[in-house]
C-alpha positions in Angstrom: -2.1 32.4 108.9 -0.1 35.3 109.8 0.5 38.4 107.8 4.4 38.6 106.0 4.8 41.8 107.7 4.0 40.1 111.6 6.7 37.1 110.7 8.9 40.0 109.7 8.7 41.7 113.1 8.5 39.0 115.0 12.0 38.2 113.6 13.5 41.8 114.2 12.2 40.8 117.8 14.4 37.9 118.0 17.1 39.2 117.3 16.8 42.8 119.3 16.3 44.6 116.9 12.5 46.1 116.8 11.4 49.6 117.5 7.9 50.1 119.5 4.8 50.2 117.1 3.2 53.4 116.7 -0.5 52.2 116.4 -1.9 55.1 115.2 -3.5 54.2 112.3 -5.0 50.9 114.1 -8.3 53.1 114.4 -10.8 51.0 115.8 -8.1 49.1 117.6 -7.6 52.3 120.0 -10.6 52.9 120.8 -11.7 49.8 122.5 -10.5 51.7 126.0 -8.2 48.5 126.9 -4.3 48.1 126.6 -3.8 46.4 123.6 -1.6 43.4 123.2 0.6 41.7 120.4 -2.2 39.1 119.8 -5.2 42.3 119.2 -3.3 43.3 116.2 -2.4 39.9 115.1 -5.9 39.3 115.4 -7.0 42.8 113.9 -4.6 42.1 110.5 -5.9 38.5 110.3 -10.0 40.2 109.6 -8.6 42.4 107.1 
């Protein structure tokens, strides 16, 4: 199930009208070393 707030973006997205996500507060997220893709943080808000 995906969180309200990712179906909300997602549709800003299909209609051009998204700003770039500022993942600063995705903590452990950043410090993996790797580039991060849509599908980490989809993944990351699902285990919270």
């Amino acid at each position: 199930m995906k969180s309200v707030g990712i179906d909300y973006n997602e549709r800003k997205n299909e209609l051009s009208k998204s700003q770039l996500l500022k993942a600063k507060n995705f903590r452990v997220l950043r410090h993996s070393g790797e580039e991060l893709s849509k599908v980490d943080y989809i993944n990351y808000m699902v285990t919270i």
